[in-house]
LUMDOFI-34849 format. One record per residue: residue in one letter; x, y, z of N, C-alpha, C in turn. Coordinates in nm, 4 decimals. Example, Ala and Ser with C-alpha at 12.3 -4.5 7.8 and 13.67 -1.06 7.14 Angstrom:
2
   residuo       n_c1       n_c2       n_c3      ca_c1      ca_c2      ca_c3       c_c1       c_c2       c_c3
         A     1.3190    -0.5690     0.7800     1.2300    -0.4500     0.7800     1.3200    -0.3300     0.7800
         S     1.2850    -0.2250     0.7080     1.3670    -0.1060     0.7140     1.2900     0.0030     0.7870
This chain:
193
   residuo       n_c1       n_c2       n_c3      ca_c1      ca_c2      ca_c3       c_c1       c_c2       c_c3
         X    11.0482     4.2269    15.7662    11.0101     4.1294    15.6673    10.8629     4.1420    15.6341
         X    10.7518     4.2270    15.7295    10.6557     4.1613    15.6441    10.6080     4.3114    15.6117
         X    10.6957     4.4096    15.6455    10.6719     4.5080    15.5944    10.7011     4.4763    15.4259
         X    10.7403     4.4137    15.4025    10.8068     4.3807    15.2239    10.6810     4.3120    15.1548
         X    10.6545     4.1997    15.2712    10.5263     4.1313    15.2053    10.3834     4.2105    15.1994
         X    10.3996     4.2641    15.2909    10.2465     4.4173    15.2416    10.2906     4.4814    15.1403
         X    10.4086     4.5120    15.0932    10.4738     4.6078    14.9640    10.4272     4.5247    14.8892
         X    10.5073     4.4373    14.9000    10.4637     4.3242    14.7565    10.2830     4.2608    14.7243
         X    10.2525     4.2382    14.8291    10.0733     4.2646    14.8231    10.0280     4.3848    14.6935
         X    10.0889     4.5083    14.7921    10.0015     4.6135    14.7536    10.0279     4.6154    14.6030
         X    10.1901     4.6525    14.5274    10.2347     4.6308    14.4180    10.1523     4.5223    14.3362
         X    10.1312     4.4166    14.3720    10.0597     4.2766    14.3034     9.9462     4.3354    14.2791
         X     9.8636     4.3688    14.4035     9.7306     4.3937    14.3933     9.7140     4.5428    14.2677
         X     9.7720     4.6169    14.2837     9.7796     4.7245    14.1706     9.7973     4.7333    14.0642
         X     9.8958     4.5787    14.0730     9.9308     4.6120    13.9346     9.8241     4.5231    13.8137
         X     9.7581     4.4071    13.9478     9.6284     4.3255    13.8869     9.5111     4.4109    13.8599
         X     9.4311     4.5127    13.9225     9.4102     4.6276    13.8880     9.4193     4.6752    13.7789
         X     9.5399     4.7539    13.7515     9.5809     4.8186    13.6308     9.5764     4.7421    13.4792
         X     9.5991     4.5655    13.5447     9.5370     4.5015    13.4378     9.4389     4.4959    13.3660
         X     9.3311     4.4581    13.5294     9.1794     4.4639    13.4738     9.0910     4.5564    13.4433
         X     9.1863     4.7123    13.4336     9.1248     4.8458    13.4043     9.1665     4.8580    13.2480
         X     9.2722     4.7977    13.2379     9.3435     4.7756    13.0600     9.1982     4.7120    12.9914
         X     9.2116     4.5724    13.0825     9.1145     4.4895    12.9831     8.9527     4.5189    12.9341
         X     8.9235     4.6139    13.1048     8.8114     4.6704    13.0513     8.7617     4.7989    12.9820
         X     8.8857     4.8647    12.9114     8.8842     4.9812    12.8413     8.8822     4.9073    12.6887
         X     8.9777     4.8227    12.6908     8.9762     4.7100    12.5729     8.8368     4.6742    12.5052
         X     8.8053     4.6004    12.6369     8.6256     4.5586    12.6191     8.5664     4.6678    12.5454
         X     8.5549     4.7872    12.6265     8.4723     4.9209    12.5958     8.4713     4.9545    12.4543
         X     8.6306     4.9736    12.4251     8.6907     4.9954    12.2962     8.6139     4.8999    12.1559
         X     8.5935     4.7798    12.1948     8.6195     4.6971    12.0961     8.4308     4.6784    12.1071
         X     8.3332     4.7258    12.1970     8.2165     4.7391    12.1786     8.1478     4.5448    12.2806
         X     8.3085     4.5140    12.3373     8.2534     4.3806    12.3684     8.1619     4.4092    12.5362
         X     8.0684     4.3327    12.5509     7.9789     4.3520    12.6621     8.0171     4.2265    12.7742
         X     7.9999     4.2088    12.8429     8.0005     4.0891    12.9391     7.8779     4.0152    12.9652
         X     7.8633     3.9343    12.9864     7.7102     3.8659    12.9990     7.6832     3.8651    13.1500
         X     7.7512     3.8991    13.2476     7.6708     3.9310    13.3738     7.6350     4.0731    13.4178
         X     7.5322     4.0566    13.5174     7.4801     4.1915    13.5396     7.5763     4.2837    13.6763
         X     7.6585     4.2030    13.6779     7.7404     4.2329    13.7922     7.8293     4.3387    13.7337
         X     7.8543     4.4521    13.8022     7.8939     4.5495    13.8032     8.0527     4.5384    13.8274
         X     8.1457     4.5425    13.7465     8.2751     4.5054    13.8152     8.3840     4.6421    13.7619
         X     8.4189     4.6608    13.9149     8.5150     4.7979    13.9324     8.6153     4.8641    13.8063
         X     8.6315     4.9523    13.8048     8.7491     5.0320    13.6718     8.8449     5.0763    13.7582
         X     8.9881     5.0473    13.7999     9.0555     5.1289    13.8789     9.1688     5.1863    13.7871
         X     9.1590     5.3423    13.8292     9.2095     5.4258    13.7689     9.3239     5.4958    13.8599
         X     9.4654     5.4827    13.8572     9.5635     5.5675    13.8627     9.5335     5.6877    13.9370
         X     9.5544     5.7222    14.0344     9.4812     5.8350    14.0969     9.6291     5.9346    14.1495
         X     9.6579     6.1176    14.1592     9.7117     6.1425    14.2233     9.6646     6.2059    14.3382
         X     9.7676     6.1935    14.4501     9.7101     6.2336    14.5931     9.6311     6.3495    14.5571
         X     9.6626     6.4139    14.4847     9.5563     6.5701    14.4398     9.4686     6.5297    14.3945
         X     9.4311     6.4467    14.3139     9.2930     6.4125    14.2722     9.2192     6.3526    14.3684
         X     9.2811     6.2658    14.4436     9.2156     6.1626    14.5548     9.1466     6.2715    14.7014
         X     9.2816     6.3530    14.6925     9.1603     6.4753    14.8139     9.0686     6.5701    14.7597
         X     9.0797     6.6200    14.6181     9.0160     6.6729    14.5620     8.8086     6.5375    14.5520
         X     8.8208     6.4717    14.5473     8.7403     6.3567    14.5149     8.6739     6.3814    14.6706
         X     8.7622     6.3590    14.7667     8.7364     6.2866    14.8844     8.6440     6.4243    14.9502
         X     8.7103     6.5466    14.9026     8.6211     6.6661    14.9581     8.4900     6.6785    14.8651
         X     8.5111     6.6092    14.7385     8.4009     6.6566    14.6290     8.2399     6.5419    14.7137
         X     8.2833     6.4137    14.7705     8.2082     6.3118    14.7983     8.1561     6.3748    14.9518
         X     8.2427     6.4138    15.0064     8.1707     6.4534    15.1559     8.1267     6.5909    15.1403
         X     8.1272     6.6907    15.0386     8.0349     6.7983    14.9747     8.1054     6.8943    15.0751
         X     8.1850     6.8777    15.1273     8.3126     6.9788    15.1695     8.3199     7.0745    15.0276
         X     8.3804     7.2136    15.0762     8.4813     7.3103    15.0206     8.5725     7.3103    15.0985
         X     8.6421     7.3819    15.0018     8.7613     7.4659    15.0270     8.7735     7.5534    15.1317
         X     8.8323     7.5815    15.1888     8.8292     7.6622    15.3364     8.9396     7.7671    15.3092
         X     8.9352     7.9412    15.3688     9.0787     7.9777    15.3658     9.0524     8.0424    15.4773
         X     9.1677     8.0378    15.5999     9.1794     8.1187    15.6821     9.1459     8.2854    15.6954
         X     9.0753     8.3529    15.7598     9.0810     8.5082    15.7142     9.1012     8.5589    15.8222
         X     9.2187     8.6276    15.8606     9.2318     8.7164    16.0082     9.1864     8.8756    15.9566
         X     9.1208     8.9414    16.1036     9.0875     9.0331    16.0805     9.0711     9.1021    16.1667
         X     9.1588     9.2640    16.1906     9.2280     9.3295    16.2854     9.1189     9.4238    16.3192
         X     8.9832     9.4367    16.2411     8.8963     9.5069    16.3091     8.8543     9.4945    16.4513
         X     8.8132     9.6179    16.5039     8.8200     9.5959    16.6700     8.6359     9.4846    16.6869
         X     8.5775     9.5229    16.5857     8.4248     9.4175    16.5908     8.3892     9.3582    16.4936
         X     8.5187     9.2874    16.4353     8.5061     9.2299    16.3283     8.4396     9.2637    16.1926
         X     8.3977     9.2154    16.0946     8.3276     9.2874    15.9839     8.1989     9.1349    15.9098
         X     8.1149     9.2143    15.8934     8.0451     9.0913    15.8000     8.0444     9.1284    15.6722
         X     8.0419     9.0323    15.5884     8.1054     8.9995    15.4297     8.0031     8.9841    15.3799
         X     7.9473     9.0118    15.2608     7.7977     8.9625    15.1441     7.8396     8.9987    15.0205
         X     7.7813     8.9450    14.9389     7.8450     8.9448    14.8182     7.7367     9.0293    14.7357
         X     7.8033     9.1347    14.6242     7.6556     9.1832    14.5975     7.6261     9.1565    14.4444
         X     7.5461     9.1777    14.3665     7.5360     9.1280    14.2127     7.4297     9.2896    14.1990
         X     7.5170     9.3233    13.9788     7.5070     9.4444    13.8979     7.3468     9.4226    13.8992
         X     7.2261     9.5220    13.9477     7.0898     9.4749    13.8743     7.0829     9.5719    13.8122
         X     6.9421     9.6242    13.8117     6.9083     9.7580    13.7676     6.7823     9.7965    13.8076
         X     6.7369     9.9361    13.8659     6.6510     9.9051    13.9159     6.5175     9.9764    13.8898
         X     6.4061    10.0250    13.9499     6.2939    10.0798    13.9072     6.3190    10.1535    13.8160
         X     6.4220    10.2722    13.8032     6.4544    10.3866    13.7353     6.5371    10.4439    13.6191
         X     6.6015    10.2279    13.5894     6.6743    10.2189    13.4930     6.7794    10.2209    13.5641
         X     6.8261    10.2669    13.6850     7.0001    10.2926    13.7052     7.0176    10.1511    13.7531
         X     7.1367    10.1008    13.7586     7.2561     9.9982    13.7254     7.2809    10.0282    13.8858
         X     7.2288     9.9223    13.9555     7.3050     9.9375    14.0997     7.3624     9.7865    14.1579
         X     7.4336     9.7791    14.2819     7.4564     9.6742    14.3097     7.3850     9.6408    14.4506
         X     7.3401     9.5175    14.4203     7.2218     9.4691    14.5257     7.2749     9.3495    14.6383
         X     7.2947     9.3875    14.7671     7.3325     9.2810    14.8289     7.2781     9.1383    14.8463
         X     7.3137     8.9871    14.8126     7.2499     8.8647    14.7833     7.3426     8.7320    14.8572
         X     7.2595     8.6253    14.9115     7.3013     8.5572    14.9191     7.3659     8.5335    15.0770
         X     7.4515     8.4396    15.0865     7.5021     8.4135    15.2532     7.5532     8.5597    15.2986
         X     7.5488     8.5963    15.4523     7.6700     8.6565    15.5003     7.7400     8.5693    15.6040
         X     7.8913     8.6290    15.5948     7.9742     8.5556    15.6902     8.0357     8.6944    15.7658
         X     8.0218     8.6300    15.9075     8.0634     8.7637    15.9554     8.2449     8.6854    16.0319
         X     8.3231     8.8227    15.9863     8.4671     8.7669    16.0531     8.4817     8.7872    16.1973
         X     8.5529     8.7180    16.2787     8.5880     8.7791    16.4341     8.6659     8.8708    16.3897
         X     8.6806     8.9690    16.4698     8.7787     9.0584    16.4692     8.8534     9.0395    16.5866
         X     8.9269     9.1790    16.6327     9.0018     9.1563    16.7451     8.9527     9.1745    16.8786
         X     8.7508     9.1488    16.8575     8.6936     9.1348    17.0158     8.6760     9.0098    17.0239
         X     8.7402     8.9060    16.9210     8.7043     8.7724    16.9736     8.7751     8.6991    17.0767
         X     8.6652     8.6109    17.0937     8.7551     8.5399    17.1972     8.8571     8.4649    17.2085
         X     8.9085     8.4208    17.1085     9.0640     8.3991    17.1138     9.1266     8.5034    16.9853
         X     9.2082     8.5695    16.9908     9.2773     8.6111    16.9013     9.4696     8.5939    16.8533
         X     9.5179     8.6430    16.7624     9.6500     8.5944    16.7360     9.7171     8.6814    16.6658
         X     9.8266     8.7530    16.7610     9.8470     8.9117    16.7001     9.7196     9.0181    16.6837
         X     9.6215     9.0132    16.7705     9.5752     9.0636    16.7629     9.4750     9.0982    16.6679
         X     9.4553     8.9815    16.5907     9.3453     8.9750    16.4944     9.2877     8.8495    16.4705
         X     9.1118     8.8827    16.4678     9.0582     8.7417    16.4982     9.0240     8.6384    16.3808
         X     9.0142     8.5305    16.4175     9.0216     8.4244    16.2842     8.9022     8.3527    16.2540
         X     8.8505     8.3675    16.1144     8.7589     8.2728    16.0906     8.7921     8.2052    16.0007
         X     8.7535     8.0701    15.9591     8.7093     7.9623    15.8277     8.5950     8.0168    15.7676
         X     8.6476     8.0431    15.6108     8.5752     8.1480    15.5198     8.5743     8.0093    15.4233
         X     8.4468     7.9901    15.3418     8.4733     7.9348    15.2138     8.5729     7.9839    15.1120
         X     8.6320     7.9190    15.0442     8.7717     7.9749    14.9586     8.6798     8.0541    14.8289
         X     8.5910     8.0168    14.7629     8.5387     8.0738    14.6260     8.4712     8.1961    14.6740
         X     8.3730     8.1669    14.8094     8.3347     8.3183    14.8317     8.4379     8.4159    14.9083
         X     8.5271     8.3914    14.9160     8.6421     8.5417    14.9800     8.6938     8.5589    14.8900
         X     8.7271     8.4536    14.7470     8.7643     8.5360    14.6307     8.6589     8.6330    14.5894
         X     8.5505     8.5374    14.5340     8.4481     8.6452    14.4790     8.4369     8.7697    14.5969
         X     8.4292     8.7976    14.7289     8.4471     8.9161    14.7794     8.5728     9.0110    14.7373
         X     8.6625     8.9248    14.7659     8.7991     9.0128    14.7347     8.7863     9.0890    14.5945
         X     8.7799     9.0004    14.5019     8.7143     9.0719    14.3856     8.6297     9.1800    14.3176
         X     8.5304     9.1616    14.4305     8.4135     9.2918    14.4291     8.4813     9.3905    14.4826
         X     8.5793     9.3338    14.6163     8.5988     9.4880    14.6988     8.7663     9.5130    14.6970
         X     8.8421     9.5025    14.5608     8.9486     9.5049    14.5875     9.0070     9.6052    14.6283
         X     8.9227     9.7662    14.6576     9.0068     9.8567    14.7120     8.9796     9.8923    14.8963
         X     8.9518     9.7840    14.9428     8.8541     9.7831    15.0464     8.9982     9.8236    15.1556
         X     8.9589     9.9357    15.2312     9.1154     9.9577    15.3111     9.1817     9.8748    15.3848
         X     9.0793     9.8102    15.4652     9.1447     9.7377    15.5537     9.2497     9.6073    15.4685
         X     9.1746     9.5447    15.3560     9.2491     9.4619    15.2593     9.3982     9.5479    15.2261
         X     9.3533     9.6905    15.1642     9.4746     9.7410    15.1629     9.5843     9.7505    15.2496
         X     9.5622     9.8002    15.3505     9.6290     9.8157    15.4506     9.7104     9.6620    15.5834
         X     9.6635     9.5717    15.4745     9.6829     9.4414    15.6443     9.5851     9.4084    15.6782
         X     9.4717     9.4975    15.7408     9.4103     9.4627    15.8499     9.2980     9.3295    15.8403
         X     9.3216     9.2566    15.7483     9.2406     9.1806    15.6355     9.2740     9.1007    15.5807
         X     9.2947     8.9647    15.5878     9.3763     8.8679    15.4983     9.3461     8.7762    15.5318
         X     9.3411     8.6370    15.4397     9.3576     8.5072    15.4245     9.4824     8.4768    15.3780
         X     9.4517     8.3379    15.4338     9.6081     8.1930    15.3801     9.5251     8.0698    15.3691
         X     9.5511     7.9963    15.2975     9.4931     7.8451    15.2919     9.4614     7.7500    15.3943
         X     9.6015     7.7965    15.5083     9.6150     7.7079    15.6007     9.5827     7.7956    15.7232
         X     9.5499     7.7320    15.7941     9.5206     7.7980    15.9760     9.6756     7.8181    16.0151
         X     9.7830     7.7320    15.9846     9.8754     7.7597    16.0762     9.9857     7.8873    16.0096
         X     9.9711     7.9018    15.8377    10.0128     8.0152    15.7823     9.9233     8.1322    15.8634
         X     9.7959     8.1263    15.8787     9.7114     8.2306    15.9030     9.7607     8.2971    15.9860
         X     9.8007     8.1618    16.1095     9.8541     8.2617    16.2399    10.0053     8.2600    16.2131
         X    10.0734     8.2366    16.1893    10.2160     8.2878    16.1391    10.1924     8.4646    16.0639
         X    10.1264     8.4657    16.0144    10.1264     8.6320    15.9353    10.0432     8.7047    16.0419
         X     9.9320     8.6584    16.1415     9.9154     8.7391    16.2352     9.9682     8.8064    16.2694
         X    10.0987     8.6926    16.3576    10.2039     8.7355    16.4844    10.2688     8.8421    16.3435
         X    10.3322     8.8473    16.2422    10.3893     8.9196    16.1377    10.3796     9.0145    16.1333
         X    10.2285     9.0366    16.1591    10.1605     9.1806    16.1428    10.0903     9.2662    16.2421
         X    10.1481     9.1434    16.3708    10.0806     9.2287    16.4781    10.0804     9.4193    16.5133
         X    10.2026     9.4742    16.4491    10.2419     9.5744    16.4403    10.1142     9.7139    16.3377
         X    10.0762     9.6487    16.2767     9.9256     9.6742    16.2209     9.8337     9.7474    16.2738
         X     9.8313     9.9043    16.2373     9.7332     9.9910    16.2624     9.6065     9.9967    16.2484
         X     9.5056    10.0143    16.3093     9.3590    10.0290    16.2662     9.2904    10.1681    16.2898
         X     9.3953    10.2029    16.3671     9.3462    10.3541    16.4218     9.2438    10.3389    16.5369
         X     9.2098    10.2321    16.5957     9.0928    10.2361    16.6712     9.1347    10.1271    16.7961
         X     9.2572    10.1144    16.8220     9.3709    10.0593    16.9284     9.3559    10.1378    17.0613
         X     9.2972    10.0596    17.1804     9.2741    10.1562    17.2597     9.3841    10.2804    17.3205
         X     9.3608    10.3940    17.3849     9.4653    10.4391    17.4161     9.5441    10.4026    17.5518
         X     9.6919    10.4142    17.5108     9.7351    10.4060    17.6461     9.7878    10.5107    17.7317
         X     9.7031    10.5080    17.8572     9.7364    10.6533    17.9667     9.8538    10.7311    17.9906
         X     9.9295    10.6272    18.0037    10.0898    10.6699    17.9647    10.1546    10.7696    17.8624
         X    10.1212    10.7089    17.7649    10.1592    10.7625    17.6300    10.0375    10.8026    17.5491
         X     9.9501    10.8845    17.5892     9.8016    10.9317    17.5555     9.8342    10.9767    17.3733
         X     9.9234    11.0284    17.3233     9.8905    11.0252    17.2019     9.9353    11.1782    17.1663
         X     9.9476    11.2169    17.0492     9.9547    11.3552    16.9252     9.8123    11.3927    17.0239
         X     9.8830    11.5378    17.0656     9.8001    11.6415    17.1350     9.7034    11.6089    17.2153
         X     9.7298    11.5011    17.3005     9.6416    11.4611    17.4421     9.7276    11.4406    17.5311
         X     9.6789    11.4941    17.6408     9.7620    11.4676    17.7690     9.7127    11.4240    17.8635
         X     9.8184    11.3573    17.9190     9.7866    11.2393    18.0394     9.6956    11.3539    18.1485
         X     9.5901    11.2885    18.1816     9.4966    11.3394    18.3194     9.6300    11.3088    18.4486
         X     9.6126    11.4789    18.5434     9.6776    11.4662    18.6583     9.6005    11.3562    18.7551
         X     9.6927    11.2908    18.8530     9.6463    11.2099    18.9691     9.5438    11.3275    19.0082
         X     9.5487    11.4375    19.1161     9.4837    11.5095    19.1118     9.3098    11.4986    19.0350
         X     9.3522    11.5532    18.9067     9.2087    11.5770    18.8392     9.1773    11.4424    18.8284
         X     9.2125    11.3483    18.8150     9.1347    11.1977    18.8262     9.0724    11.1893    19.0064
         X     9.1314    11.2526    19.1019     9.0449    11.2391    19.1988     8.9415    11.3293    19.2394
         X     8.9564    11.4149    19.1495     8.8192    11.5487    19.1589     8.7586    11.4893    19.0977
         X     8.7581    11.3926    18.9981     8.6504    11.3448    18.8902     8.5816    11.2368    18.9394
         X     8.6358    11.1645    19.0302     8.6216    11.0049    19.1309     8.5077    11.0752    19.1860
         X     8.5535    11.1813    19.3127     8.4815    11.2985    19.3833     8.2965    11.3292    19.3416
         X     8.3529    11.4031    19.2134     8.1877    11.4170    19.1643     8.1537    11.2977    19.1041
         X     8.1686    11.1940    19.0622     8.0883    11.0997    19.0650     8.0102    11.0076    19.1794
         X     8.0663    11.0209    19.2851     7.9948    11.0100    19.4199     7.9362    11.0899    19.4703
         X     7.9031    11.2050    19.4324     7.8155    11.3093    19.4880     7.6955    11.2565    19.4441
């Protein structure tokens, strides 16, 4: 029951509101002024998208996008702008913040690639500058909006080459072969000499 009477509050109260936002567009419209100096509210219809959009614009927040990144020491990001320089040639000049990503020596990682909070406008404007950048090509490089998409496509892509995956002794690799027990103890050997 009084869950109904807060409904009915809120409804009342909104819809008195929506009145006194009518009447004072009316006012506006019709050039009429009020004779006090008192400042009295305009409430405007808001959708949840506008209201978080607002709420990040007032606390001077951005946009955030997740960026995982499978480099073994991560990479730092700068954005660069067309100048030109002593000699007349047209070059591009590095400016402005860098953000450097964890890679996969950080200290927590997820699938094997490490995660930072990137501003959303500057990893476009990077992506943009560097759209043939390999690692972007290849996986090893990506954003999502959300942290918990981020690590969902991690684990996805854990399978993701970098070429620089340490080796394993076992399975040493295309034309390397596993060191004998043996020659690993002749090698133990002269290092204690």
């Amino acid at each position: 029951m009084a869950a109904n009477d807060t409904d009915n509050a809120k409804a009342a109260k909104t819809k008195a509101d929506a009145e006194a936002a009518a009447a004072a567009r009316a006012r506006a419209a019709s050039g009429e002024t009020e004779a006090t100096n008192e400042a009295k509210p305009v409430v405007v219809a808001r959708t949840a998208e506008a209201e978080a959009e607002s709420q990040r614009n007032r606390r001077g927040a951005k946009e955030q996008v997740m960026v995982g990144c499978k480099l073994p020491h991560g990479l730092t990001i700068q954005l660069n702008r067309k100048t030109v320089n002593d000699e007349g040639k047209t070059i591009w000049q590095p400016f402005g913040k860098k953000v450097t990503l964890a890679g996969r020596n950080a200290s927590q990682i997820v699938g094997g690639f490490g995660m930072t909070s990137v501003d959303a406008d500057f990893w476009d404007a990077w992506v943009e500058q560097n759209p043939t950048f390999r690692a972007l090509e290849n996986g090893l490089l990506f954003a999502e909006p959300r942290r918990d998409r981020a690590m969902d496509r991690a684990i996805d892509q854990k399978e993701a080459k970098s070429g620089s995956e340490p080796i394993d002794p076992d399975k040493p690799g295309k034309g390397l072969t596993k060191v004998s027990a043996e020659d690993q103890k002749r090698a133990a050997a002269m290092g204690d000499a």
